[in-house]
MOPAC internal coordinates of N, CA, C and O (Angstrom, degrees):
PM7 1SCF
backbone

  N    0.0000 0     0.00 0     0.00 0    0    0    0
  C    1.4385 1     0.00 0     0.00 0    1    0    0
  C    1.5309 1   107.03 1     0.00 0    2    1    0
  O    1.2310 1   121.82 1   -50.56 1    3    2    1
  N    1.5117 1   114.12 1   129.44 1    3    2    1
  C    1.3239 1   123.33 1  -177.82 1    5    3    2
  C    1.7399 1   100.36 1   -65.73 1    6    5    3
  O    1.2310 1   123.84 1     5.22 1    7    6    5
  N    1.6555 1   110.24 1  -174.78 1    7    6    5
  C    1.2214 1   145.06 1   167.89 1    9    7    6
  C    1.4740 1    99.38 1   -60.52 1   10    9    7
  O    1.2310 1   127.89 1   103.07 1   11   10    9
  N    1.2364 1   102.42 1   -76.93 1   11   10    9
  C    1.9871 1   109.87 1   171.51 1   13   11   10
  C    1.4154 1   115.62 1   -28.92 1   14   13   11
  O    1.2310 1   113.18 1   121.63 1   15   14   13
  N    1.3501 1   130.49 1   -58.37 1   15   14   13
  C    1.7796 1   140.74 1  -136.66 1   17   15   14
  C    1.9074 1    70.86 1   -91.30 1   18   17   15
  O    1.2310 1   121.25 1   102.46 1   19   18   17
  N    1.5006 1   115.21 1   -77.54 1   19   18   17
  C    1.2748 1   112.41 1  -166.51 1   21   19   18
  C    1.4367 1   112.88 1   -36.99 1   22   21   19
  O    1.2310 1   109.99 1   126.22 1   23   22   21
  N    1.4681 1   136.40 1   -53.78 1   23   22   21
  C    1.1124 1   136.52 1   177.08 1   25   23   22
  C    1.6101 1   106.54 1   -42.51 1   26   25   23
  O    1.2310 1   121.44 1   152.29 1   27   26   25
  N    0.9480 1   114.85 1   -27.71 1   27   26   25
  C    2.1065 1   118.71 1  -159.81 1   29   27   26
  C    1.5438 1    94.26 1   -85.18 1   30   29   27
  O    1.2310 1   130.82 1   130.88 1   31   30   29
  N    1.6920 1    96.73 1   -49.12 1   31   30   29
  C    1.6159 1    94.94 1  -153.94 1   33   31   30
  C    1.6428 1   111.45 1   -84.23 1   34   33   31
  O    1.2310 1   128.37 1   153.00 1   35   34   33
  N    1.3532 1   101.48 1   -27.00 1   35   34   33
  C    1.9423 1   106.94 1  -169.24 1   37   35   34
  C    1.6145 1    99.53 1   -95.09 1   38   37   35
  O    1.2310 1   122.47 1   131.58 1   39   38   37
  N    1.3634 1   112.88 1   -48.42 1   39   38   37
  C    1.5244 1   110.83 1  -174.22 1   41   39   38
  C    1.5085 1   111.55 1   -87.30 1   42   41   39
  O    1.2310 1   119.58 1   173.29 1   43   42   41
  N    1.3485 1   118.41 1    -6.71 1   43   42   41
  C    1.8500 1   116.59 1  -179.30 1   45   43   42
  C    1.3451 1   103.22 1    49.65 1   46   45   43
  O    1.2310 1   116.54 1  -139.71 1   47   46   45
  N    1.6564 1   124.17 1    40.29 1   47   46   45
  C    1.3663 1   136.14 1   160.74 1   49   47   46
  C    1.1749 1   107.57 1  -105.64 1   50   49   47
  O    1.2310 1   123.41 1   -34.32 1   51   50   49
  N    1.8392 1   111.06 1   145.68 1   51   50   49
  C    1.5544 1   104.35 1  -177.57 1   53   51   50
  C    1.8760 1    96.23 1   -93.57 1   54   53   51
  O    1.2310 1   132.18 1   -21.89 1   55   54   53
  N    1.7163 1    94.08 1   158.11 1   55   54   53
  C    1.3801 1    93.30 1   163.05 1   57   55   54
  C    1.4261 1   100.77 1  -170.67 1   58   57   55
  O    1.2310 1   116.20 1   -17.73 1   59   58   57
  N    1.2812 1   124.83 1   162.27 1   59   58   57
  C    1.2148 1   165.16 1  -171.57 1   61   59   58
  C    1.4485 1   129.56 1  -111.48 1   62   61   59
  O    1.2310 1   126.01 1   -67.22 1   63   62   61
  N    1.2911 1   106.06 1   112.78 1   63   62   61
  C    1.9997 1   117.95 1  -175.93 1   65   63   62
  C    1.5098 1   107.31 1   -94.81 1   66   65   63
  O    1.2310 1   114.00 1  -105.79 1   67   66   65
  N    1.0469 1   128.97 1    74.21 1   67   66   65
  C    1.5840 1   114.48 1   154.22 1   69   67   66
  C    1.4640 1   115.64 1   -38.89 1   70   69   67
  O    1.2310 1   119.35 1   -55.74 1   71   70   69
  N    1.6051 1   118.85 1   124.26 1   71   70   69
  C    1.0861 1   131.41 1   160.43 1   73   71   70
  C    1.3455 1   105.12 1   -79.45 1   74   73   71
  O    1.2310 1   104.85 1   -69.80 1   75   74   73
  N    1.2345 1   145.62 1   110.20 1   75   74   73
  C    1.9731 1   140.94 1  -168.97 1   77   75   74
  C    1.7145 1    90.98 1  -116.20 1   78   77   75
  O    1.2310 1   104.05 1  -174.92 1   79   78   77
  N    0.9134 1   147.01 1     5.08 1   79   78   77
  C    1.8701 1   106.00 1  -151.38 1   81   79   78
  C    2.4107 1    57.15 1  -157.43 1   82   81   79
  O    1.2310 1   141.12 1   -16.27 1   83   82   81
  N    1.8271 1    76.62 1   163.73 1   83   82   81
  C    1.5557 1   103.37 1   167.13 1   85   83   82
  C    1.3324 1   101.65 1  -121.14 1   86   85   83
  O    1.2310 1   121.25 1   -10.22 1   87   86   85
  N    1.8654 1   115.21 1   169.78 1   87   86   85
  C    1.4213 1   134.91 1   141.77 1   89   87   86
  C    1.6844 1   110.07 1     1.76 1   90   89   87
  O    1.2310 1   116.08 1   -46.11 1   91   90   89
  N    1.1095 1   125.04 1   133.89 1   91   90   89
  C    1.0260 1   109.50 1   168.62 1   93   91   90
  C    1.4481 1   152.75 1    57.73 1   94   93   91
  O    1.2310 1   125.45 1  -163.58 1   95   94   93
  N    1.6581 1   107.14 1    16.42 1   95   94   93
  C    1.6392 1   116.86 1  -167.46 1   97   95   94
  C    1.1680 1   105.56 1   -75.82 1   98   97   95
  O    1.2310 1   105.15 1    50.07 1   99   98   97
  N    0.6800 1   145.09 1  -129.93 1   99   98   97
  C    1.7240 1   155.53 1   -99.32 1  101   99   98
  C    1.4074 1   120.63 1   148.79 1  102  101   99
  O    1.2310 1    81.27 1   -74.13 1  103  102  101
  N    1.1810 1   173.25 1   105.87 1  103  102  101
  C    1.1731 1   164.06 1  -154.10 1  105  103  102
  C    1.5698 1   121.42 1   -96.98 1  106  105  103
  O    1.2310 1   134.69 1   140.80 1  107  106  105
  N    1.5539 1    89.19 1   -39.20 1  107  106  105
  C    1.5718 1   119.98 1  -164.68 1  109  107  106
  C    1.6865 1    91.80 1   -84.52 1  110  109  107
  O    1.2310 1   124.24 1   108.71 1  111  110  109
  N    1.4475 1   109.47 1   -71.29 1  111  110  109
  C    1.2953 1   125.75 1   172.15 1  113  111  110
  C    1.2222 1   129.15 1   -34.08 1  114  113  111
  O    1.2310 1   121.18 1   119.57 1  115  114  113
  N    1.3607 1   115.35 1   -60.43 1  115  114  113
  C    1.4665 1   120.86 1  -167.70 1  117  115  114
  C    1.4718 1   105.29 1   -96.50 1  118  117  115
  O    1.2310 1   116.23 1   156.90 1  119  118  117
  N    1.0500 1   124.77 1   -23.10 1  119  118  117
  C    1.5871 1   117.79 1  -154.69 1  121  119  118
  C    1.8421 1   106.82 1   -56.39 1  122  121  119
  O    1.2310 1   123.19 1   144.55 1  123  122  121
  N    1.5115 1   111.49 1   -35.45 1  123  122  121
  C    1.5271 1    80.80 1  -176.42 1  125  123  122
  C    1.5590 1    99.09 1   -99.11 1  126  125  123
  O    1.2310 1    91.20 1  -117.71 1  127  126  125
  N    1.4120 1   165.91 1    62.29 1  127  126  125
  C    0.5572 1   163.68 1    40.01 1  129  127  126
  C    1.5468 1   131.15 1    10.00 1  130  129  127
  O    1.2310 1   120.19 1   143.01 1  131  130  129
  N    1.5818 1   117.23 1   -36.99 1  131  130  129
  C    1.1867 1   127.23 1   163.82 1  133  131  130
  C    1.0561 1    83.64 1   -95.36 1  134  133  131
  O    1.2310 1    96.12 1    34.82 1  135  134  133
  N    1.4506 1   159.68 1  -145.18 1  135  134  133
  C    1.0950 1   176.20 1    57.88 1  137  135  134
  C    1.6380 1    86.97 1   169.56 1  138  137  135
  O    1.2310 1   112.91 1   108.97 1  139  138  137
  N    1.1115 1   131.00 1   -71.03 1  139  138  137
  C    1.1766 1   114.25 1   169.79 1  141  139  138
  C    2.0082 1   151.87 1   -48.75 1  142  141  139
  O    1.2310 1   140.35 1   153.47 1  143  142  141
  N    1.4266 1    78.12 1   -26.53 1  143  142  141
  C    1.3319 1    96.30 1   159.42 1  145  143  142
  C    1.5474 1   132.12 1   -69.27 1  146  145  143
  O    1.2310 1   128.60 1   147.77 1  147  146  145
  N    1.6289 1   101.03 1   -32.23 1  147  146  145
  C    1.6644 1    94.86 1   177.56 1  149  147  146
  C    1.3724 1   100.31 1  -112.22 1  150  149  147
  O    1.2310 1   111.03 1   154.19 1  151  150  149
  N    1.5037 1   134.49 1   -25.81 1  151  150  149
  C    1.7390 1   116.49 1  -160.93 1  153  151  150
  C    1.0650 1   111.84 1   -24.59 1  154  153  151
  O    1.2310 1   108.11 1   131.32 1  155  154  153
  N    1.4253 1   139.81 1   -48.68 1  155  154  153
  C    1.1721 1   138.04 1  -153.07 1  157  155  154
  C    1.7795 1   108.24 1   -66.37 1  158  157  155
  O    1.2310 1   124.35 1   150.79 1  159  158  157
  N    1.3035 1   109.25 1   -29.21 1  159  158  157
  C    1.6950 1   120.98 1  -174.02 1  161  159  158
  C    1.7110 1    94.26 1   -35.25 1  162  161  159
  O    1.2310 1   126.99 1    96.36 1  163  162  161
  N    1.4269 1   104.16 1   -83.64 1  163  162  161
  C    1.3443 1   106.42 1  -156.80 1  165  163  162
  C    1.3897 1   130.47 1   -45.55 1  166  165  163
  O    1.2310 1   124.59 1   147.23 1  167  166  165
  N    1.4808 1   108.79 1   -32.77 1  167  166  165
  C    1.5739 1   121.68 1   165.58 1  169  167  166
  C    1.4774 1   102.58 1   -66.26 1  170  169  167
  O    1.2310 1   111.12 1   124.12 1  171  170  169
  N    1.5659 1   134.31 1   -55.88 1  171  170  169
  C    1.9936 1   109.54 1  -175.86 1  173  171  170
  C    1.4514 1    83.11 1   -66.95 1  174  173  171
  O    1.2310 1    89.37 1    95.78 1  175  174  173
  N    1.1707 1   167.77 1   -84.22 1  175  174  173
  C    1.2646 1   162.13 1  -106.36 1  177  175  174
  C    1.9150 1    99.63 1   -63.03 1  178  177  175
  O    1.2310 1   125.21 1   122.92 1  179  178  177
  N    1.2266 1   107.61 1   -57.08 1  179  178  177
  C    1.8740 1   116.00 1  -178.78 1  181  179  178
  C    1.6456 1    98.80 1   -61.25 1  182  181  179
  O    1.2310 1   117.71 1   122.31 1  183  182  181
  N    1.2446 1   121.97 1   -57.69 1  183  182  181
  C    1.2962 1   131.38 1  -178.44 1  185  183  182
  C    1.4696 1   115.54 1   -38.77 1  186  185  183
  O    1.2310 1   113.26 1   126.94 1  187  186  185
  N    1.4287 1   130.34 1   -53.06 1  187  186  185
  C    0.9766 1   156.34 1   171.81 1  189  187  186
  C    1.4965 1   112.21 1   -55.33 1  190  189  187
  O    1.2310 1   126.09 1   147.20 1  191  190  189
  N    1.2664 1   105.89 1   -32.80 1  191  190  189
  C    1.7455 1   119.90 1  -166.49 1  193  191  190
  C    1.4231 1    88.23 1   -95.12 1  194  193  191
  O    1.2310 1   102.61 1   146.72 1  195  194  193
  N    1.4309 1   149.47 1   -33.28 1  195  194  193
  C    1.1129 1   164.13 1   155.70 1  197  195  194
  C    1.4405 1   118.79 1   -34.47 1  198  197  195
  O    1.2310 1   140.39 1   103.96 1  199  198  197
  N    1.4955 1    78.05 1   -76.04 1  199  198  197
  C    2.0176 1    93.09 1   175.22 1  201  199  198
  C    1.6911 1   120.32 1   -49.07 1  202  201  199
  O    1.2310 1   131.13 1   138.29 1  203  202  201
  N    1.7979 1    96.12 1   -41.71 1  203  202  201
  C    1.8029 1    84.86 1  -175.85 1  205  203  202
  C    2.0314 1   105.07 1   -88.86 1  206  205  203
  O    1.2310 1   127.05 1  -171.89 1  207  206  205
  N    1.2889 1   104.05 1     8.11 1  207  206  205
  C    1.6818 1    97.34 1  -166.33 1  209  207  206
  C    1.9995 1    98.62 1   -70.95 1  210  209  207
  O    1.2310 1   127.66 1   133.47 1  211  210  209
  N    0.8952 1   102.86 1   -46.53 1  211  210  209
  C    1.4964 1   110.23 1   179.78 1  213  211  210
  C    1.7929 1   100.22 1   -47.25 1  214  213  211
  O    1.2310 1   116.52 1   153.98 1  215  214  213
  N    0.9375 1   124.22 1   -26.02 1  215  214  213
  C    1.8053 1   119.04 1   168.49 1  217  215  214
  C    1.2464 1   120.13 1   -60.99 1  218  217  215
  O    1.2310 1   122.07 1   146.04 1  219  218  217
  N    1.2594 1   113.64 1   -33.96 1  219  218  217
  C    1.3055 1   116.82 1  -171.69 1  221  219  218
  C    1.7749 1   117.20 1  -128.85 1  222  221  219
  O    1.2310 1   137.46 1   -60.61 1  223  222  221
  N    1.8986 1    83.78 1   119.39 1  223  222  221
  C    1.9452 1    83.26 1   178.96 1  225  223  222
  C    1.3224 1    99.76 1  -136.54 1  226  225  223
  O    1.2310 1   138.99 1   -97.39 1  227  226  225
  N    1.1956 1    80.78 1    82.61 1  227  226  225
  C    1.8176 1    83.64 1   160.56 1  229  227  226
  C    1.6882 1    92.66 1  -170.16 1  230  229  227
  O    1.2310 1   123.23 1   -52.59 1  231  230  229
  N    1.4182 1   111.41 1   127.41 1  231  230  229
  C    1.3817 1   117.33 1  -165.45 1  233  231  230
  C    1.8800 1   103.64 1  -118.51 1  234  233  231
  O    1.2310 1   129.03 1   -10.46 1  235  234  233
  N    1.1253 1   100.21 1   169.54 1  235  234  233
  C    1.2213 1   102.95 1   174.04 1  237  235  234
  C    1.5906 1   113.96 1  -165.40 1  238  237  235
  O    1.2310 1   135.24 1   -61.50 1  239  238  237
  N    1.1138 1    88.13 1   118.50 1  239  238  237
  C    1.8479 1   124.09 1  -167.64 1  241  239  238
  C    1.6738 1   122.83 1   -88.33 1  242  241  239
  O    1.2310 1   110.02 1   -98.38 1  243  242  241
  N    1.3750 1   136.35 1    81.62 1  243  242  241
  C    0.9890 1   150.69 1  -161.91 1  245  243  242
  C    1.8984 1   102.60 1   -91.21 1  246  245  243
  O    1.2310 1   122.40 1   -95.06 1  247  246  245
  N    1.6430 1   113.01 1    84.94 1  247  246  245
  C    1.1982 1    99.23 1   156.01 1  249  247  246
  C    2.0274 1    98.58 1    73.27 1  250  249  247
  O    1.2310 1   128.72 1  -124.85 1  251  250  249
  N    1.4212 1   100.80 1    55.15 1  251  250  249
  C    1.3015 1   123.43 1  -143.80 1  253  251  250
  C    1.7975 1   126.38 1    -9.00 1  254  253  251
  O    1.2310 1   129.93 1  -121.16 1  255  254  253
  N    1.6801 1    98.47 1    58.84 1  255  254  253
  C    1.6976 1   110.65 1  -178.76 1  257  255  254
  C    1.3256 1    76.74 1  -118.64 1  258  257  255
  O    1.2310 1   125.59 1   -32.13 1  259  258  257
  N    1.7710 1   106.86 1   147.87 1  259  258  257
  C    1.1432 1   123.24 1   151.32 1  261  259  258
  C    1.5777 1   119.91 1   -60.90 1  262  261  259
  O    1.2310 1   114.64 1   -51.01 1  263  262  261
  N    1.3972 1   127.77 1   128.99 1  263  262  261
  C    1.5974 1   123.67 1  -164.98 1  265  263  262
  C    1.2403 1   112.02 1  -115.79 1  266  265  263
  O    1.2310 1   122.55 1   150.89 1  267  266  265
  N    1.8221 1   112.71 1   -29.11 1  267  266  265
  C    1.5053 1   110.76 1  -172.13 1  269  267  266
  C    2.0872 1    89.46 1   179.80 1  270  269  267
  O    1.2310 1   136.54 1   -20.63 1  271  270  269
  N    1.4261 1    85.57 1   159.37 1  271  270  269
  C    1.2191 1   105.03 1  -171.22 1  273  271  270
  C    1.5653 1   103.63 1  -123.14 1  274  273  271
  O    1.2310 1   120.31 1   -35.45 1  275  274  273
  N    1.4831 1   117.02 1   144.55 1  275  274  273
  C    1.4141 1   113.40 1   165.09 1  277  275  274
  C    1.4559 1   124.50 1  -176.85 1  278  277  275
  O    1.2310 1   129.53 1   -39.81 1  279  278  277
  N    1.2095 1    99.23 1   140.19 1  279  278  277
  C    1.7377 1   115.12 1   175.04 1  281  279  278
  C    1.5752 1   114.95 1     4.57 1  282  281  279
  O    1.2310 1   127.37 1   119.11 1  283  282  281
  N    1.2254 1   103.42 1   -60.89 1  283  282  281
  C    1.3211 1   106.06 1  -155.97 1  285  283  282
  C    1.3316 1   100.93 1  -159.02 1  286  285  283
  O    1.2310 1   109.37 1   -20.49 1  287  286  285
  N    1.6159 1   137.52 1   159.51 1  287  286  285
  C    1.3163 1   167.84 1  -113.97 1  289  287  286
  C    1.6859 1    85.82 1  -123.94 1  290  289  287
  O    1.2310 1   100.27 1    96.16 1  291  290  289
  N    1.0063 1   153.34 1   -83.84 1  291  290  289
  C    1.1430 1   150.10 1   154.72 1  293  291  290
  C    1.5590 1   143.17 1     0.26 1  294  293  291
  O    1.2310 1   138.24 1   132.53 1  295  294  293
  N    1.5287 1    82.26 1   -47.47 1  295  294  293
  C    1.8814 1   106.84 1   161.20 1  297  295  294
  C    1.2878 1   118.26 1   -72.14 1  298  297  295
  O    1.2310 1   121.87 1   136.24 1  299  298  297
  N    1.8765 1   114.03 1   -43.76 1  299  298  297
  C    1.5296 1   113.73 1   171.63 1  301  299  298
  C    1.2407 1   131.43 1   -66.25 1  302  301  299
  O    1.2310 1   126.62 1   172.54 1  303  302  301
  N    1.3861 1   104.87 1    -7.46 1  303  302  301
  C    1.6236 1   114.16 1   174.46 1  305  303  302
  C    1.5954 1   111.82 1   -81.77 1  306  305  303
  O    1.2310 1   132.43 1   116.58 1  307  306  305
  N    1.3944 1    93.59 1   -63.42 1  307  306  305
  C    1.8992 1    97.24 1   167.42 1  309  307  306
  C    1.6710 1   121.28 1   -21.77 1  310  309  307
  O    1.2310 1   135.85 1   115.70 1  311  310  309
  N    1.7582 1    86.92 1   -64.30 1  311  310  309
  C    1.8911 1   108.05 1  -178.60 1  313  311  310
  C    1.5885 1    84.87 1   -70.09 1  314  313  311
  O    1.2310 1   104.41 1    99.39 1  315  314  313
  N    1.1550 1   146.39 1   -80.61 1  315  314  313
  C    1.9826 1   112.59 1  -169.01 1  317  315  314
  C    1.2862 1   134.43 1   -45.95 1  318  317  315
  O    1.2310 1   118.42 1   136.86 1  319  318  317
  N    1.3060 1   120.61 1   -43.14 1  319  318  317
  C    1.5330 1   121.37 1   155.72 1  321  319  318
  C    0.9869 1   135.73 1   -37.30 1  322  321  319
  O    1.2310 1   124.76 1   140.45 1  323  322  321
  N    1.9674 1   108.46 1   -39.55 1  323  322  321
  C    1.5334 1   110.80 1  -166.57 1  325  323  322
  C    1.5511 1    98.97 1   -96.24 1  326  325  323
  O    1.2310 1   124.99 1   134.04 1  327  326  325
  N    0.9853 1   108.02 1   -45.96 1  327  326  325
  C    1.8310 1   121.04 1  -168.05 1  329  327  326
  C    1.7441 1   106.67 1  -102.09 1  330  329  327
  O    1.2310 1   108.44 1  -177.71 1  331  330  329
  N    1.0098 1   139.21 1     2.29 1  331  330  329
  C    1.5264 1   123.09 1   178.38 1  333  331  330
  C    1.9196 1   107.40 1  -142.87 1  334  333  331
  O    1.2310 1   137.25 1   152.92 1  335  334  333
  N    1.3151 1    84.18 1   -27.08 1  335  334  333
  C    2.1828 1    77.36 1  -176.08 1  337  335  334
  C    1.3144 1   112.32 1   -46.09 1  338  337  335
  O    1.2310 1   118.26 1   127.26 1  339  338  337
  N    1.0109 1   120.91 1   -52.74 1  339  338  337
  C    1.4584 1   110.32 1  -178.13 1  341  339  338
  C    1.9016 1   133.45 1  -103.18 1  342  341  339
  O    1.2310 1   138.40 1  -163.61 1  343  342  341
  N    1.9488 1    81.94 1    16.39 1  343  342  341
  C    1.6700 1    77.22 1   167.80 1  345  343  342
  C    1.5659 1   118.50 1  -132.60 1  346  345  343
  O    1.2310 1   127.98 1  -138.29 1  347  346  345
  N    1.6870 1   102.23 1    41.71 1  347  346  345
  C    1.7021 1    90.72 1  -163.60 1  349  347  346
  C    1.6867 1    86.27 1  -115.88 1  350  349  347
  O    1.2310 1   129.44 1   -17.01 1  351  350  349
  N    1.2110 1    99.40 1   162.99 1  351  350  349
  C    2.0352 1   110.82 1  -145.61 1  353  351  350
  C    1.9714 1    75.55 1  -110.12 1  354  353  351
  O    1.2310 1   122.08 1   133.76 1  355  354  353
  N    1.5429 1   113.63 1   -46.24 1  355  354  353
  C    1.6711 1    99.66 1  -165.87 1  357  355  354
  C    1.9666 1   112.70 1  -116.77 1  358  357  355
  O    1.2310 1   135.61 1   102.93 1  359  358  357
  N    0.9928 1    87.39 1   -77.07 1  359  358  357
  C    1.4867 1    95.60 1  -178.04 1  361  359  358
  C    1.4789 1   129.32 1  -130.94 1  362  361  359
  O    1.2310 1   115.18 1   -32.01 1  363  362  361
  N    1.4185 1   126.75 1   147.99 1  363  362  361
  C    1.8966 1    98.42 1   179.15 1  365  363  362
  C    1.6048 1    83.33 1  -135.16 1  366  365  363
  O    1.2310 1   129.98 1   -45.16 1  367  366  365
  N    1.2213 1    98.35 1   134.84 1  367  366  365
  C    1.4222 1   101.71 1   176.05 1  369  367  366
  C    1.7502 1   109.90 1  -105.29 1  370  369  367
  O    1.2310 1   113.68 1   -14.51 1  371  370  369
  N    1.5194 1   129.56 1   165.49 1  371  370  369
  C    1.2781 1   127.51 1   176.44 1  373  371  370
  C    1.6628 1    97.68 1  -132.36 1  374  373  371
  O    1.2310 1   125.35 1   -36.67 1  375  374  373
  N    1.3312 1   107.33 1   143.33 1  375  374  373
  C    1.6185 1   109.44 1   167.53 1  377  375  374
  C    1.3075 1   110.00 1  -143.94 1  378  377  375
  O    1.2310 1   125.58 1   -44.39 1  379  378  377
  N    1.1041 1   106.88 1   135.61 1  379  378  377
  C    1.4533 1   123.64 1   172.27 1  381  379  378
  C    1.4618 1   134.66 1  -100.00 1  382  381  379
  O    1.2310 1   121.98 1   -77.95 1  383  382  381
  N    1.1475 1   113.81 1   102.05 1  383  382  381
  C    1.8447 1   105.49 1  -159.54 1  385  383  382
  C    1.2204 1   113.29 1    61.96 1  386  385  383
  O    1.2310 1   124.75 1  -117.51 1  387  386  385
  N    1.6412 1   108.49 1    62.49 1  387  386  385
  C    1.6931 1   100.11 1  -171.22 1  389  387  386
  C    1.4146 1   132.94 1    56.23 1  390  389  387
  O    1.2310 1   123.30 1  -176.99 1  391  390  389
  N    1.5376 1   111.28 1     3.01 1  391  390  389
  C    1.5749 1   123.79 1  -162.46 1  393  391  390
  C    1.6070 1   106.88 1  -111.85 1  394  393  391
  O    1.2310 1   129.81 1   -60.30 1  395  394  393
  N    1.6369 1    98.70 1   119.70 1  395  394  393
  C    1.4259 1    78.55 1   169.20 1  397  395  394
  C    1.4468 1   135.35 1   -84.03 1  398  397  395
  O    1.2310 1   121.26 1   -45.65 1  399  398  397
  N    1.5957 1   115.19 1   134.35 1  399  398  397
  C    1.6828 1   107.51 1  -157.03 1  401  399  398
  C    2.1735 1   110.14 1  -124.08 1  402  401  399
  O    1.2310 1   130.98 1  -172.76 1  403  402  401
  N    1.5819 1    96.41 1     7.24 1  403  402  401
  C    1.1913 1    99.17 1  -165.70 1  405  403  402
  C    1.2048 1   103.45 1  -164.79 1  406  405  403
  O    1.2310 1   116.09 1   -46.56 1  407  406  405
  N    1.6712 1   125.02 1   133.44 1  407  406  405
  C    1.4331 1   115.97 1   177.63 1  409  407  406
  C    1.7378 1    91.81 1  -137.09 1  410  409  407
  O    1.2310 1   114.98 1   -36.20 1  411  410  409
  N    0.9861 1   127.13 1   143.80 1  411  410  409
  C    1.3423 1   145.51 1   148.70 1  413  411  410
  C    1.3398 1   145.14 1  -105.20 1  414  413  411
  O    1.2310 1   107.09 1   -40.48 1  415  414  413
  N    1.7112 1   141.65 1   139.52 1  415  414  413
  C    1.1812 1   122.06 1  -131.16 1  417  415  414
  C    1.6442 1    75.72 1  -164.12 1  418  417  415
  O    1.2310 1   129.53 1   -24.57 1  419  418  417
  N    1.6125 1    99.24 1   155.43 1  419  418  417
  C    1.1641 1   103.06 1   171.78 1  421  419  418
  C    1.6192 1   111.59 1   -84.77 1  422  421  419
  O    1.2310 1   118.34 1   162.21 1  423  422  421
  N    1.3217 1   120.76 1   -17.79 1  423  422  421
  C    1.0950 1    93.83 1  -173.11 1  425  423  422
  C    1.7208 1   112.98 1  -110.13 1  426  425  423
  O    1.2310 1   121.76 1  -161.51 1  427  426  425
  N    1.3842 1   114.24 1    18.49 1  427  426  425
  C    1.3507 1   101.87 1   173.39 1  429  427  426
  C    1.6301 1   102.81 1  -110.51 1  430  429  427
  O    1.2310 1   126.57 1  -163.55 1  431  430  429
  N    1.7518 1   104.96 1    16.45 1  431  430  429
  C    2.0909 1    90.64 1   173.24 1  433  431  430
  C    1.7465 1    89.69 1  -101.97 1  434  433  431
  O    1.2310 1   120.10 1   180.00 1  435  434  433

């Protein structure tokens, strides 16, 4: 398991592997040549992560880490039911517009 997969699966952080270089490059040779070709990725990449964040306000907080983001109050229930009811050790909180609208506990499910 890469750097990337581990980041997804242990930290429930998203991330992204640019493959930049082929078979056989050069290090010395090629590097700014690749290097020039993508720098720009990572800056539209944040931008992009930016642009769609304003879509979604309604957060959801697993054991006070952010876990998932979504549309609407309705969707975060689905995504707790299906993926967290029965595996969170402390607390999951929900907020809505910055608001808190939902707290969960192991011992009142």
């Amino acid at each position: 398991m890469g750097y990337a997969d581990w980041t997804a699966y242990k930290l429930k952080n998203p991330s992204i592997t640019l493959e930049l270089a082929w078979n056989g490059y050069d290090e010395k040779r090629d590097f700014k040549k690749i290097y020039l070709s993508v720098k720009k990725v990572p800056l539209y990449l944040l931008k992009k992560t930016i642009d769609y964040s304003k879509f979604y306000n309604v957060e959801v907080y697993k054991e006070d880490k952010l876990v998932q983001l979504f549309r609407d109050l309705n969707d975060a229930k689905i995504y707790i039911e299906k993926f967290i009811k029965d595996k969170f050790d402390r607390e999951v909180k929900v907020f809505e517009n910055g608001t808190l609208v939902l707290t969960l506990n192991e011992k009142k499910l």
